[in-house]
N, C-alpha and C positions, 0 to 999 in steps of 0.2 A: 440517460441511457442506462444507468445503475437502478434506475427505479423501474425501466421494462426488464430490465434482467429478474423482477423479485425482491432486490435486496430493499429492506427499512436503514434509511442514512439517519446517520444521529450526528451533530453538527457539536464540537466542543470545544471551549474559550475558558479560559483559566488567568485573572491577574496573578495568582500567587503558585507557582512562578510563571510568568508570561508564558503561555503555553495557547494555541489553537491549532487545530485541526478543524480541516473539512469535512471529513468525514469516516466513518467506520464503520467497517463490513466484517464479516465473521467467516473462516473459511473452516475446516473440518477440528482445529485443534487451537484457534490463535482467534484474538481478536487484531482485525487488521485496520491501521489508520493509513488513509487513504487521503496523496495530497494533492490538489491541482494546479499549476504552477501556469502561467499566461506568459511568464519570460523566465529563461533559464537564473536562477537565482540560489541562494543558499535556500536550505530548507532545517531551519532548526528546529523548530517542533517535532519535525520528524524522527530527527536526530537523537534527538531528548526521548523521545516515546521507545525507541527502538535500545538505548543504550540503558536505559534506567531500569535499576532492578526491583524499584516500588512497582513494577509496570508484568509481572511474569508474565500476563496473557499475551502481552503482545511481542511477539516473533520475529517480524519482520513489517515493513512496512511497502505501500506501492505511490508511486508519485505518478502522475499523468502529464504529459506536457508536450512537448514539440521537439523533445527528447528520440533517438534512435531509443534500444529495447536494451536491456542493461538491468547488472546486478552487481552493487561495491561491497555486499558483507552484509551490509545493514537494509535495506531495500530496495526493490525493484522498479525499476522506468520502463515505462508505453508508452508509446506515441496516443496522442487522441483516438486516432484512429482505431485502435485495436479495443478502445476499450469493450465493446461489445462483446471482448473473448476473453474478461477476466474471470466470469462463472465458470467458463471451463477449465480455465486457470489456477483458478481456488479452490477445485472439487477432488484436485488429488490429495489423496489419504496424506501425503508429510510435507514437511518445507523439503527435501531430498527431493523425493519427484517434481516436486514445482523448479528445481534449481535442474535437475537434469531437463525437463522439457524445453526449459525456454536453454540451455544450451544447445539440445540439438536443434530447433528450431533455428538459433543463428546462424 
């Protein structure tokens, strides 16, 4: 669904320090890692990607899964479902309006 929206996925795996992600998208200001989850589970790469200061591009992170819509600080949860409205999701100008849209949405 991310490759009919446009976006090029770049898939990343790291032994040193055990780090993978599934993939990474770009929205106006940030590089975004992008995770997909098949059962609700910890997500530490995520965690690591989003809290680490070797990492400045990256902002925020979105995880995909079977999850309700949600934001803890560090990044955002979609149900599968929606993912076909992450481009419009990602095309506002800051992490601010992406944090007020999916509030009033809820």
């Amino acid at each position: 669904m991310l490759v009919k929206q446009g976006y090029r996925l770049f898939y990343y795996n790291s032994d040193k320090p055990s780090l993978e992600m599934d993939f990474f998208i770009r929205d106006a200001d940030s590089l975004v890692p992008v995770e997909v989850k098949a059962k609700d589970g910890a997500t530490l790469s995520l965690n690591k990607l989003t809290e680490d200061v070797r990492y400045p591009d990256i902002k925020y992170g979105i995880k995909l899964g079977y999850k309700n819509i949600g934001y803890n600080g560090k990044f955002y949860t979609f149900p599968y479902f929606l993912t076909f409205l992450l481009k419009r999701f990602l095309s506002k100008k800051s992490l601010e309006e992406c944090h007020r849209s999916l509030t009033i949405s809820s």
